[in-house]
N, CA, C and O atoms as CSV, one atom per row, in Angstrom:
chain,resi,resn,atom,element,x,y,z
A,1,UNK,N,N,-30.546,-27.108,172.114
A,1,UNK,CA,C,-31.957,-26.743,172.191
A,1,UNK,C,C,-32.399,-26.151,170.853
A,1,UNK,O,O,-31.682,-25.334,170.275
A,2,UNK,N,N,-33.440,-26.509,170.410
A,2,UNK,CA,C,-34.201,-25.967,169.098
A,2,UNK,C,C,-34.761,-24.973,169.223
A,2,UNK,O,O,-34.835,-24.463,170.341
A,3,UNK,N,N,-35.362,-24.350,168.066
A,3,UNK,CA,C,-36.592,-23.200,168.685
A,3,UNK,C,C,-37.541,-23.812,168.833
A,3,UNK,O,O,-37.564,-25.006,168.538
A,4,UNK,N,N,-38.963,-22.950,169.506
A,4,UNK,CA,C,-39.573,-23.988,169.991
A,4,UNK,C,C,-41.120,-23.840,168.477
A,4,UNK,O,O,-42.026,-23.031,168.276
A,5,UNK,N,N,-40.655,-25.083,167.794
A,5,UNK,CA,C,-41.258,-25.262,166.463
A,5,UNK,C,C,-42.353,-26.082,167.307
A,5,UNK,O,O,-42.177,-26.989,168.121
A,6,UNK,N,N,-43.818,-25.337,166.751
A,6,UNK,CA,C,-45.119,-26.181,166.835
A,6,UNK,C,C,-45.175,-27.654,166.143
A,6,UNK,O,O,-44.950,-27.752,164.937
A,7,UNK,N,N,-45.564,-29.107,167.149
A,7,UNK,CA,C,-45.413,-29.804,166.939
A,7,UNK,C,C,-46.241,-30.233,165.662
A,7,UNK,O,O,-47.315,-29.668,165.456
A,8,UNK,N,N,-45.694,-31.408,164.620
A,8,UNK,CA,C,-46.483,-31.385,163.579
A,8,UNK,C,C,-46.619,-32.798,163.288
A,8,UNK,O,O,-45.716,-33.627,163.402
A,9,UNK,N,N,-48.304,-33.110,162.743
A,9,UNK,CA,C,-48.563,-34.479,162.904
A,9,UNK,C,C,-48.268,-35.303,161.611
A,9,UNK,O,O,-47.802,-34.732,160.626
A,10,UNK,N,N,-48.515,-36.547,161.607
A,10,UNK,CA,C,-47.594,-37.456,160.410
A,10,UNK,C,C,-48.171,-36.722,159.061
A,10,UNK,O,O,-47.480,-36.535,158.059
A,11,UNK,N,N,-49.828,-36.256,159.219
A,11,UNK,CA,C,-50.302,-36.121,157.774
A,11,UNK,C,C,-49.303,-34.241,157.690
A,11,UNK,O,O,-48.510,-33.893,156.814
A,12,UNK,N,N,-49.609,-33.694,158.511
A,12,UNK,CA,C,-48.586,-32.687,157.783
A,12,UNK,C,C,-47.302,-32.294,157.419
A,12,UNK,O,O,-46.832,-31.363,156.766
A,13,UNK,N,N,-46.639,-33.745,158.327
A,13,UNK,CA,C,-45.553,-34.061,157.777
A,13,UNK,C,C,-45.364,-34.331,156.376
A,13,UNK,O,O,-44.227,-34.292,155.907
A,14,UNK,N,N,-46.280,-34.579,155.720
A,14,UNK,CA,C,-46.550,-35.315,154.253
A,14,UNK,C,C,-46.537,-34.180,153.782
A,14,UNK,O,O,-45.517,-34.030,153.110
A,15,UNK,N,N,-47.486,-32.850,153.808
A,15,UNK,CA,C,-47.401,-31.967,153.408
A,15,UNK,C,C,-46.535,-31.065,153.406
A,15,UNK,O,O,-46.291,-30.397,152.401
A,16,UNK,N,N,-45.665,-30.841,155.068
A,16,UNK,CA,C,-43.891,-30.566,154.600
A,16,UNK,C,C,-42.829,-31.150,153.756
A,16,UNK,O,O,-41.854,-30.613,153.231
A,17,UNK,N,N,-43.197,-32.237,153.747
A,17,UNK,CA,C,-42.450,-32.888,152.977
A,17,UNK,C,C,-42.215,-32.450,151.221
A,17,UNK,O,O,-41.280,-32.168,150.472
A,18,UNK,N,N,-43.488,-32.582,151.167
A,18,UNK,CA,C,-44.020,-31.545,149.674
A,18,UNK,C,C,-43.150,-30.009,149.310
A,18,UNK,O,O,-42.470,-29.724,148.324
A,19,UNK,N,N,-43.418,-29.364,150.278
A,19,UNK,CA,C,-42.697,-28.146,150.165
A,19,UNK,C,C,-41.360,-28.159,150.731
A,19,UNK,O,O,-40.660,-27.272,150.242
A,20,UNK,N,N,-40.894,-28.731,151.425
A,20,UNK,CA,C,-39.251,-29.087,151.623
A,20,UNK,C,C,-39.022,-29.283,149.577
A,20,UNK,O,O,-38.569,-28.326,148.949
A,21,UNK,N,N,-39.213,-29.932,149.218
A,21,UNK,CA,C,-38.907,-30.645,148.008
A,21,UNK,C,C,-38.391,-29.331,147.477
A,21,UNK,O,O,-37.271,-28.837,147.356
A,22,UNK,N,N,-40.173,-28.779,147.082
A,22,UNK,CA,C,-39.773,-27.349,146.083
A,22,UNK,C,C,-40.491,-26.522,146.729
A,22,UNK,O,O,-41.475,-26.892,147.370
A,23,UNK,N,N,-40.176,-25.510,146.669
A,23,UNK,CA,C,-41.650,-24.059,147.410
A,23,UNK,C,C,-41.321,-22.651,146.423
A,23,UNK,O,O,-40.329,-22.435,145.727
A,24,UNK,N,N,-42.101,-22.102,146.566
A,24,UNK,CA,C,-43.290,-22.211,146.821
A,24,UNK,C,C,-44.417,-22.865,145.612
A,24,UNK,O,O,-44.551,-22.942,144.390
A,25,UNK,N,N,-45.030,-23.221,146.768
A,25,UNK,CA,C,-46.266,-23.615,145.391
A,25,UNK,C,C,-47.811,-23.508,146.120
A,25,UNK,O,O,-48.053,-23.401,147.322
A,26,UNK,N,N,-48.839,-23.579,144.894
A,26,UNK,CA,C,-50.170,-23.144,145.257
A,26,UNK,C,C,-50.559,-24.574,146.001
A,26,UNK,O,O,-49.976,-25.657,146.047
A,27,UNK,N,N,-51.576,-24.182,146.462
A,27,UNK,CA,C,-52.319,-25.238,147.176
A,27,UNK,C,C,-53.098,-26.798,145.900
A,27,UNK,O,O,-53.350,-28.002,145.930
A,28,UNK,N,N,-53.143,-25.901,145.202
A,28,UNK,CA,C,-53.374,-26.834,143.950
A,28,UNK,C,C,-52.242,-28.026,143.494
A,28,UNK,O,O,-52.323,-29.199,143.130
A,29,UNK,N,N,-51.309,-27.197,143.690
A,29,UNK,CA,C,-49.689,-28.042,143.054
A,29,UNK,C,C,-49.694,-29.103,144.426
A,29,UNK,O,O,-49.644,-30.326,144.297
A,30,UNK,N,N,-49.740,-28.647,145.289
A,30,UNK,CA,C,-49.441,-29.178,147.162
A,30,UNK,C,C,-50.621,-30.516,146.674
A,30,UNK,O,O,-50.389,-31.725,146.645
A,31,UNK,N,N,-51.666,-29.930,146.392
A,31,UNK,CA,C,-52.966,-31.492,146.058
A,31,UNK,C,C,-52.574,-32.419,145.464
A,31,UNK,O,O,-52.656,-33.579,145.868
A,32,UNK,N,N,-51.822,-31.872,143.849
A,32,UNK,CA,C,-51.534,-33.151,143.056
A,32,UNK,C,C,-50.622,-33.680,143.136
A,32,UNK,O,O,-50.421,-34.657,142.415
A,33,UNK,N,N,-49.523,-33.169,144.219
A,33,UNK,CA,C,-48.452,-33.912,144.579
A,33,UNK,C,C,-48.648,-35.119,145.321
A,33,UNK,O,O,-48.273,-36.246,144.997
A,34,UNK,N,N,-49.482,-34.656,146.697
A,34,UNK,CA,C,-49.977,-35.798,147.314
A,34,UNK,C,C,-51.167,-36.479,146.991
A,34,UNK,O,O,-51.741,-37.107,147.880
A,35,UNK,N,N,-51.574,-36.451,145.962
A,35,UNK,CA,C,-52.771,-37.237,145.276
A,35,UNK,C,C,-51.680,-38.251,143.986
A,35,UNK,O,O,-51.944,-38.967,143.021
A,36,UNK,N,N,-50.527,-37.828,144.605
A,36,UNK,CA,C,-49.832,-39.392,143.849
A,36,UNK,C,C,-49.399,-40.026,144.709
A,36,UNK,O,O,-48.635,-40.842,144.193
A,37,UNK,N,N,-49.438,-40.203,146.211
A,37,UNK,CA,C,-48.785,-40.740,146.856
A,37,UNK,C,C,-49.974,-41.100,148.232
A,37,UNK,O,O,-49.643,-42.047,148.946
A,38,UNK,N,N,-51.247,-40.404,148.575
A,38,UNK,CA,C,-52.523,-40.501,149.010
A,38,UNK,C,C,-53.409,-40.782,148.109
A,38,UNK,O,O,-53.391,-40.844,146.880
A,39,UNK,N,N,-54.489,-41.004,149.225
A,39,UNK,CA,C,-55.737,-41.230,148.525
A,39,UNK,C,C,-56.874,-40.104,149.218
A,39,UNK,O,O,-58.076,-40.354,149.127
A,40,UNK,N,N,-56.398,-38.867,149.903
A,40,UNK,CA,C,-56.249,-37.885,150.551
A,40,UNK,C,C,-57.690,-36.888,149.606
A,40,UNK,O,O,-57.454,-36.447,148.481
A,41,UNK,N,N,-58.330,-36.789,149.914
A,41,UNK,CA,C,-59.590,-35.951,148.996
A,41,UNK,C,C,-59.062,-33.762,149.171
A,41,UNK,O,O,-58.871,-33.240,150.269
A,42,UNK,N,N,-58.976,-33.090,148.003
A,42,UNK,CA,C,-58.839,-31.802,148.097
A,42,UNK,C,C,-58.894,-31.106,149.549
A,42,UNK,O,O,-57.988,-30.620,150.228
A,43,UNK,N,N,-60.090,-31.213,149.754
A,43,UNK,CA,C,-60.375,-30.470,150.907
A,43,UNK,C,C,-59.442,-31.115,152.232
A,43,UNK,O,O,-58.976,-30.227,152.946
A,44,UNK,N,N,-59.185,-32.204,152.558
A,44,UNK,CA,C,-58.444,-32.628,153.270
A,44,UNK,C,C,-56.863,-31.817,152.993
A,44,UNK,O,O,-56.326,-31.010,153.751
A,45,UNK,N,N,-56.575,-32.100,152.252
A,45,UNK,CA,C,-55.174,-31.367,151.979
A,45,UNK,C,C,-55.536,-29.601,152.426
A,45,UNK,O,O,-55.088,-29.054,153.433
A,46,UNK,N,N,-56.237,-29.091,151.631
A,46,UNK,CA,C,-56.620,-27.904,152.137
A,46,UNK,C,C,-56.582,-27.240,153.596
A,46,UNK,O,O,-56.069,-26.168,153.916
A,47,UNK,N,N,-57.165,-28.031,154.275
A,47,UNK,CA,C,-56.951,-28.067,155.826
A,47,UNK,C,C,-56.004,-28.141,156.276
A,47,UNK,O,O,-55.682,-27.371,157.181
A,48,UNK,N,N,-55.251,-29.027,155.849
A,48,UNK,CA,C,-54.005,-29.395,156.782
A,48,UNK,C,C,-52.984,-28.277,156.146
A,48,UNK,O,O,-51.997,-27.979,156.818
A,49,UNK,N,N,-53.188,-27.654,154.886
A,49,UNK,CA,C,-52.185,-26.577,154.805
A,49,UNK,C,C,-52.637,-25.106,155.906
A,49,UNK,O,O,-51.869,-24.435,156.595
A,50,UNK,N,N,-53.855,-24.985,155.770
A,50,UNK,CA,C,-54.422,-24.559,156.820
A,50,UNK,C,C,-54.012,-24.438,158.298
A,50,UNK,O,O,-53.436,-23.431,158.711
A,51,UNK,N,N,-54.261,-25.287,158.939
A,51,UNK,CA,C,-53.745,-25.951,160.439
A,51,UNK,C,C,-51.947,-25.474,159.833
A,51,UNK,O,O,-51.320,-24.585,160.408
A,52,UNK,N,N,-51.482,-26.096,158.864
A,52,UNK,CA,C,-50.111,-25.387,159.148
A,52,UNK,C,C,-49.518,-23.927,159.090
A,52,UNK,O,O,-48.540,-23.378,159.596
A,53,UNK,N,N,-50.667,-23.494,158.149
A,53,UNK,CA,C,-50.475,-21.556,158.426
A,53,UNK,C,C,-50.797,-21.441,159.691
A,53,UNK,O,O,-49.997,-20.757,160.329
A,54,UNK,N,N,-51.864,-21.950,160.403
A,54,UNK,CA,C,-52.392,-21.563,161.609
A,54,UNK,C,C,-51.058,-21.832,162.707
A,54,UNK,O,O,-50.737,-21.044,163.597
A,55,UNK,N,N,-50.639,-22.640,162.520
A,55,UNK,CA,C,-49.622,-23.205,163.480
A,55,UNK,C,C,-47.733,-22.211,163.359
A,55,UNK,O,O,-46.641,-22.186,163.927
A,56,UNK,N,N,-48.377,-21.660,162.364
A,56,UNK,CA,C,-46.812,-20.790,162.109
A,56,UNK,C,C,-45.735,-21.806,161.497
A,56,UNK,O,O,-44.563,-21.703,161.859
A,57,UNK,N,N,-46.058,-22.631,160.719
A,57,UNK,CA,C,-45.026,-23.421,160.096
A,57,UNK,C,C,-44.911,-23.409,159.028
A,57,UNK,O,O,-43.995,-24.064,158.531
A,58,UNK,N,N,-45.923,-22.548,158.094
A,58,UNK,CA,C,-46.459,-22.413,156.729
A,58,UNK,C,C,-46.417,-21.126,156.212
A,58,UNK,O,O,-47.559,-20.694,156.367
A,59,UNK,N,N,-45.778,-20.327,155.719
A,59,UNK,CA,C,-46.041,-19.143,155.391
A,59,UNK,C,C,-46.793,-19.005,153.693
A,59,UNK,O,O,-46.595,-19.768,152.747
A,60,UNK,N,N,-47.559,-17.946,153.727
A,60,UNK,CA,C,-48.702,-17.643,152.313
A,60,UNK,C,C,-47.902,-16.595,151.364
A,60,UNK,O,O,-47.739,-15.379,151.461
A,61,UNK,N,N,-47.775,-16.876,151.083
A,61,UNK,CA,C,-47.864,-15.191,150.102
A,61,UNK,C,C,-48.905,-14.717,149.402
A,61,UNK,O,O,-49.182,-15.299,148.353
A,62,UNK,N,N,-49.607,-13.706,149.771
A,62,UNK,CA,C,-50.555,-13.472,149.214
A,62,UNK,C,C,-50.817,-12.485,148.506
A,62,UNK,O,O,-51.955,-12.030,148.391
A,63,UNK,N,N,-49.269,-11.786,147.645
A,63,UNK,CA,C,-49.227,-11.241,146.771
A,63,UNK,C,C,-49.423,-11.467,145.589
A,63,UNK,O,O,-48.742,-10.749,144.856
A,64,UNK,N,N,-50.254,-12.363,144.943
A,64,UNK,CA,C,-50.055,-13.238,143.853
A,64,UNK,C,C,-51.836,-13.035,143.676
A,64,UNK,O,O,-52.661,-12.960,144.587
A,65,UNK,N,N,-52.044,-12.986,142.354
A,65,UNK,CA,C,-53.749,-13.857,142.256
A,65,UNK,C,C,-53.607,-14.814,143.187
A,65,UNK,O,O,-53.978,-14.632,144.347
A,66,UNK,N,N,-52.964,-16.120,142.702
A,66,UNK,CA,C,-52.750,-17.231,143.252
A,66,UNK,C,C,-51.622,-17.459,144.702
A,66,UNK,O,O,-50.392,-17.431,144.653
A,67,UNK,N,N,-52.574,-17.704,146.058
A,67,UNK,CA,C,-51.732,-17.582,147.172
A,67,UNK,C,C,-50.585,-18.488,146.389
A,67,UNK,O,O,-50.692,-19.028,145.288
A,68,UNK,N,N,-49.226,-18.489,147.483
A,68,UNK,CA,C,-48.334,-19.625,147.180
A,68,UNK,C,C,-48.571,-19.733,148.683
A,68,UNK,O,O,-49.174,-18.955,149.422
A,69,UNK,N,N,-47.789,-21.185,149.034
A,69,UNK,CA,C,-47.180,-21.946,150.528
A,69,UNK,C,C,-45.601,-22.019,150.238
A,69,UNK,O,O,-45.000,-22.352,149.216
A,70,UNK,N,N,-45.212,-21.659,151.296
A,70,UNK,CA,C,-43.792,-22.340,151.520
A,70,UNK,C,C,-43.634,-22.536,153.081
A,70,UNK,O,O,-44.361,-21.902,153.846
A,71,UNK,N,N,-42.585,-23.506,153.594
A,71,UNK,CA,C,-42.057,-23.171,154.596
A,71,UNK,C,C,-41.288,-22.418,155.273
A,71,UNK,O,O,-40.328,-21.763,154.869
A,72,UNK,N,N,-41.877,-22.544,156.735
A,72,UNK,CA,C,-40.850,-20.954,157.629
A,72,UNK,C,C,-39.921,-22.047,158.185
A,72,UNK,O,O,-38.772,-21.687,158.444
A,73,UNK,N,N,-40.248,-23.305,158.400
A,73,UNK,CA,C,-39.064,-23.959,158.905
A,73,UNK,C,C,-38.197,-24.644,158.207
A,73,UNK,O,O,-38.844,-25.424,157.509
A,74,UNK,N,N,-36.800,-24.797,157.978
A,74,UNK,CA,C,-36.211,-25.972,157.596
A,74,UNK,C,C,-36.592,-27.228,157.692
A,74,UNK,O,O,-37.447,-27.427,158.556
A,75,UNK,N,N,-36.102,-28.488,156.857
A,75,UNK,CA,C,-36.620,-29.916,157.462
A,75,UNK,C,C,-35.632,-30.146,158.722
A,75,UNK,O,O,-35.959,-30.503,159.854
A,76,UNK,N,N,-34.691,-29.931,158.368
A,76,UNK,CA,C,-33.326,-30.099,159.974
A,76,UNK,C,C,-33.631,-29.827,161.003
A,76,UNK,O,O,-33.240,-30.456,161.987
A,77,UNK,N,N,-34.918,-28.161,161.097
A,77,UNK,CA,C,-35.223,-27.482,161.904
A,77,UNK,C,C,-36.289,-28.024,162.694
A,77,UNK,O,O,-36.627,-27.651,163.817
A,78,UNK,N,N,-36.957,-29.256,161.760
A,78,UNK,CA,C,-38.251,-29.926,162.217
A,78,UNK,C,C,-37.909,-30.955,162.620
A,78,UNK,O,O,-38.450,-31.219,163.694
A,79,UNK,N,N,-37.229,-31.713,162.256
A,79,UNK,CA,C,-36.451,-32.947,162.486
A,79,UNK,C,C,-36.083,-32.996,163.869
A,79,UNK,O,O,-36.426,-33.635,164.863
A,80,UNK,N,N,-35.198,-32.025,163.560
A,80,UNK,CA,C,-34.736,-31.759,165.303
A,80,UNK,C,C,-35.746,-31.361,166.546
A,80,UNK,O,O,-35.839,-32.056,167.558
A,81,UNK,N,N,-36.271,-30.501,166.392
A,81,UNK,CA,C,-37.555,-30.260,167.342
A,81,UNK,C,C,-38.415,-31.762,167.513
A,81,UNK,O,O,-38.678,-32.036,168.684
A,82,UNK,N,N,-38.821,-32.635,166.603
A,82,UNK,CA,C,-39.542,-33.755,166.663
A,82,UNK,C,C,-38.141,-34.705,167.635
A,82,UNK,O,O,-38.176,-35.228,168.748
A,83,UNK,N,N,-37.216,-34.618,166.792
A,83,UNK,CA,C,-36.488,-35.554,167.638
A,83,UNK,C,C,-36.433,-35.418,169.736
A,83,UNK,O,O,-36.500,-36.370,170.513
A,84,UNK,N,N,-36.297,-33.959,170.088
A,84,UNK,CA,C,-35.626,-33.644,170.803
A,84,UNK,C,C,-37.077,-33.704,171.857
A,84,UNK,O,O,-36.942,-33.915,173.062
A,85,UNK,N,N,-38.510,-33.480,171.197
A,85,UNK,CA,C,-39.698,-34.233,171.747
A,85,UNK,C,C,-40.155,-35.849,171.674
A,85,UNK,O,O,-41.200,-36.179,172.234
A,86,UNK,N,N,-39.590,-36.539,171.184
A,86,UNK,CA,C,-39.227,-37.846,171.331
A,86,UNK,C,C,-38.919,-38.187,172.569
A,86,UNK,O,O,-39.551,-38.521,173.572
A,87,UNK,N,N,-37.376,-37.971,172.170
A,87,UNK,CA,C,-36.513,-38.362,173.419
A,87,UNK,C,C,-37.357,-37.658,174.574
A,87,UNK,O,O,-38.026,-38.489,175.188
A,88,UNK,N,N,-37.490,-36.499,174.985
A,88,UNK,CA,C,-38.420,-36.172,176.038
A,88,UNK,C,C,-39.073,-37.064,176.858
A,88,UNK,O,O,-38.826,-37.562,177.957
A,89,UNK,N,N,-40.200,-37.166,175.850
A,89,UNK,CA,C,-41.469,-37.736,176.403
A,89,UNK,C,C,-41.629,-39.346,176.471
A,89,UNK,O,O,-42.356,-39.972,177.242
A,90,UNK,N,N,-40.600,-39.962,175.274
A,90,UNK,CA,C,-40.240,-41.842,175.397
A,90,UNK,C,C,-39.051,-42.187,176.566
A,90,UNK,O,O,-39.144,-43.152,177.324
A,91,UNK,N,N,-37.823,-41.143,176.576
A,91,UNK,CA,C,-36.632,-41.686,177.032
A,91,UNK,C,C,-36.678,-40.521,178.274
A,91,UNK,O,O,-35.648,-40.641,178.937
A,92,UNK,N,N,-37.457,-39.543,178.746
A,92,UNK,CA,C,-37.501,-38.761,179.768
A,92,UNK,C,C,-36.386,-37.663,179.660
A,92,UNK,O,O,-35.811,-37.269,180.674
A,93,UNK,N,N,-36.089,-37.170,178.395
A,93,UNK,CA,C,-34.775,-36.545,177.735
A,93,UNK,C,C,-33.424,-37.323,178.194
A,93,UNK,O,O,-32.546,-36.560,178.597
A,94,UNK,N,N,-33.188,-38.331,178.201
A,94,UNK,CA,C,-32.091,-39.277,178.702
A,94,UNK,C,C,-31.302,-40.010,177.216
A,94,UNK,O,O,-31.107,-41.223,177.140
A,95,UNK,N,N,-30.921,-39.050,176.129
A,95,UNK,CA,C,-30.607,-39.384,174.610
A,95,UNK,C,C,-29.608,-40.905,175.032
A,95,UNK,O,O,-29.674,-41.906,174.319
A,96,UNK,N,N,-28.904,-40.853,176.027
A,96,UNK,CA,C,-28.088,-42.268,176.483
A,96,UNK,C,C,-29.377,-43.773,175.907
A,96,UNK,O,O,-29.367,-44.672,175.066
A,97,UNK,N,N,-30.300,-43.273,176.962
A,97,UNK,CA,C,-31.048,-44.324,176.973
A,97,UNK,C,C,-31.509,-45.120,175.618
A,97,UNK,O,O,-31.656,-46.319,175.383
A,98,UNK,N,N,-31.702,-43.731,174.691
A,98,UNK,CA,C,-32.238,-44.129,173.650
A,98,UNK,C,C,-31.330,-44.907,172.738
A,98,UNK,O,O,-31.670,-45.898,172.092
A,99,UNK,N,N,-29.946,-44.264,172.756
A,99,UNK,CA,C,-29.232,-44.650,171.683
A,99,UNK,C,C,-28.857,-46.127,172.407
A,99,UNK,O,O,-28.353,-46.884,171.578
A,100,UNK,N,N,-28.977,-46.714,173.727
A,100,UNK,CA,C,-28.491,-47.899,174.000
A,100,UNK,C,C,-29.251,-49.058,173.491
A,100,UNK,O,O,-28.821,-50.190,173.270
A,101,UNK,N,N,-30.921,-48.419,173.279
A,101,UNK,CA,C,-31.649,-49.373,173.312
A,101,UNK,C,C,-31.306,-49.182,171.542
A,101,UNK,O,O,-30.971,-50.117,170.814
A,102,UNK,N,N,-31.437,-48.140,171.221
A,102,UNK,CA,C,-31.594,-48.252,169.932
A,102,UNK,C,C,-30.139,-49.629,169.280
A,102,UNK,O,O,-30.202,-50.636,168.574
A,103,UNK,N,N,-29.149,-49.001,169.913
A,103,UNK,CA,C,-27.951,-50.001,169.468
A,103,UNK,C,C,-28.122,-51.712,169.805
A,103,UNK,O,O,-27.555,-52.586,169.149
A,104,UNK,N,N,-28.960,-51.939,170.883
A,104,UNK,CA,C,-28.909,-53.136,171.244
A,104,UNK,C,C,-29.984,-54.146,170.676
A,104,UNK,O,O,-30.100,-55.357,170.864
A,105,UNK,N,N,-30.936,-53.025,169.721
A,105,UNK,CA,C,-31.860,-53.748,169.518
A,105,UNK,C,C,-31.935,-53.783,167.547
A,105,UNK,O,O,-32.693,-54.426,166.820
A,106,UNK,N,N,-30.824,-52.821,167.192
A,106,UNK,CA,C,-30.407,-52.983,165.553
A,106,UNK,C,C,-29.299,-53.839,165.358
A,106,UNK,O,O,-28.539,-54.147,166.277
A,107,UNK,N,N,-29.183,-54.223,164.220
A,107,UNK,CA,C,-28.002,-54.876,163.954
A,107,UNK,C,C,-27.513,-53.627,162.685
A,107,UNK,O,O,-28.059,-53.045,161.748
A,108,UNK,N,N,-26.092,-53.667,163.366
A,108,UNK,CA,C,-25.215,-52.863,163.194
A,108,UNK,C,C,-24.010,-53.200,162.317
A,108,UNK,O,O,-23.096,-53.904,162.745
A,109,UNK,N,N,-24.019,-52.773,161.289
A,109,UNK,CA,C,-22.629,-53.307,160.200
A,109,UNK,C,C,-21.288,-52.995,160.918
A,109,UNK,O,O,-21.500,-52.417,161.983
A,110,UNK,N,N,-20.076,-53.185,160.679
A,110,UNK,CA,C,-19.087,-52.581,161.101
A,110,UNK,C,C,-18.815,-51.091,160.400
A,110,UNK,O,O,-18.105,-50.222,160.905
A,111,UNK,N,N,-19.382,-51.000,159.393
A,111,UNK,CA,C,-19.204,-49.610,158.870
A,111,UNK,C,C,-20.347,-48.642,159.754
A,111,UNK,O,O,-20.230,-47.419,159.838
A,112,UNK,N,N,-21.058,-49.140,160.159
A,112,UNK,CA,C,-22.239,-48.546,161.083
A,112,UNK,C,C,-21.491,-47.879,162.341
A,112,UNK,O,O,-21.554,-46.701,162.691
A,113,UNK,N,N,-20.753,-48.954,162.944
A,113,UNK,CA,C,-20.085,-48.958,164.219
A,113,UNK,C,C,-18.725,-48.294,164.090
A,113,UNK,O,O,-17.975,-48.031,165.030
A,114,UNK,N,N,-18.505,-48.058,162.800
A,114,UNK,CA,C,-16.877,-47.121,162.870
A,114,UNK,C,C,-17.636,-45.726,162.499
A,114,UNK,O,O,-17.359,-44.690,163.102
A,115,UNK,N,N,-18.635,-45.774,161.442
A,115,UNK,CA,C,-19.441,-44.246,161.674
A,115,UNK,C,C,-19.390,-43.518,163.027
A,115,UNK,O,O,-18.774,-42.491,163.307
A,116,UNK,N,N,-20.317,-44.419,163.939
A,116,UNK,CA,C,-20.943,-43.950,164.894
A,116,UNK,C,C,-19.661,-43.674,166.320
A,116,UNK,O,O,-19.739,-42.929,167.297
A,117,UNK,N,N,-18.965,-44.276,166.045
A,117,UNK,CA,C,-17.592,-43.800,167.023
A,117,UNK,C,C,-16.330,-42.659,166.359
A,117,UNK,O,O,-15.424,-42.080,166.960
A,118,UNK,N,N,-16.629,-42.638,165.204
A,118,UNK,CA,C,-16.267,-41.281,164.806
A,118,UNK,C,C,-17.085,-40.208,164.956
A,118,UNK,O,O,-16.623,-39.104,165.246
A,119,UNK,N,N,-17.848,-40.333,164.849
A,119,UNK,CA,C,-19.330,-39.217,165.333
A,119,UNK,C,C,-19.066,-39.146,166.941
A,119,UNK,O,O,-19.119,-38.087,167.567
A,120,UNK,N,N,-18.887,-39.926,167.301
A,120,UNK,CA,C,-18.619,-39.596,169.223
A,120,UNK,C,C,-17.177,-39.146,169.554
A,120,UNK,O,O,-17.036,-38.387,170.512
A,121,UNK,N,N,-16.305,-39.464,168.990
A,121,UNK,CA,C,-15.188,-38.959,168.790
A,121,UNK,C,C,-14.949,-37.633,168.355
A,121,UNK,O,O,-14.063,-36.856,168.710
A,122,UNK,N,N,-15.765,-37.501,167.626
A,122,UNK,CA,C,-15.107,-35.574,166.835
A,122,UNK,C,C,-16.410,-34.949,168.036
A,122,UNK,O,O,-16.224,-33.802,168.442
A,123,UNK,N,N,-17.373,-35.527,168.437
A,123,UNK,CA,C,-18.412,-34.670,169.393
A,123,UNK,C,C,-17.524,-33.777,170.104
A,123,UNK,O,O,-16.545,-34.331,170.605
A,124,UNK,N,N,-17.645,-32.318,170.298
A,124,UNK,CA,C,-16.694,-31.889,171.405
A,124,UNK,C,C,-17.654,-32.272,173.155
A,124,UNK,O,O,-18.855,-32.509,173.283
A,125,UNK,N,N,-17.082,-32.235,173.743
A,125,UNK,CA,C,-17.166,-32.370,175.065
A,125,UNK,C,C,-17.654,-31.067,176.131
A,125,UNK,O,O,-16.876,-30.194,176.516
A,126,UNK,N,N,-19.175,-31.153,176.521
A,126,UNK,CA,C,-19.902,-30.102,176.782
A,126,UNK,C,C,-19.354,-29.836,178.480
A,126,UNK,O,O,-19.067,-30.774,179.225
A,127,UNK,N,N,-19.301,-28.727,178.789
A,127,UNK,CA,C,-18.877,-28.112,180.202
A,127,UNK,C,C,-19.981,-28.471,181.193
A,127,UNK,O,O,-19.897,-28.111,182.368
């Protein structure tokens, strides 16, 4: 079980993504990062760093002239919470289901398939 991290949508994923990289940085630095990779106008970015302070996923510092952003969550920490609402709400929390369909419907190298049975292999075995 994760903590329970406020869910976060693809565009502020973009903007975690930003500060996963490096943090902290001003809202300015956060713009021209994704103004190489969007077509995203200031104020748009603005907001969505916004909505992510609001949401508790963003912390400010506002000891500075210049606020900074960084994150309060890890990416692992988000990853996982997104994943573990996935499976939920697509596979009814049934991770079996997912990984069957997922396996039956990728094509799988043999280095894929000796990964993934060493990964089930060292799993310890829950009570």
């Amino acid at each position: 079980m994760v903590k329970n991290i406020p869910n976060i949508s693809e565009s502020e994923w973009e903007v975690m993504n930003i500060l996963w990289h490096k943090s902290p940085l001003t809202a300015n630095e956060v713009i021209a990062s994704l103004q190489e990779t969007t077509d995203w106008k200031p104020k748009t970015i603005r907001t969505l760093l916004d909505r992510l302070v609001h949401k508790n996923v963003v912390g400010v510092n506002r000891n500075q002239k210049v606020y900074t952003f960084y994150p309060l969550y890890s990416q692992d920490e988000c990853q996982r919470a997104e994943t573990e609402s996935f499976v939920k709400r697509i596979y009814g929390g049934a991770v079996k289901s997912m990984l069957v369909q997922f396996i039956e419907e990728e094509s799988l190298t043999d280095d894929d398939i000796k990964e993934l049975r060493k990964i089930l292999d060292e799993k310890p075995k829950e009570k």
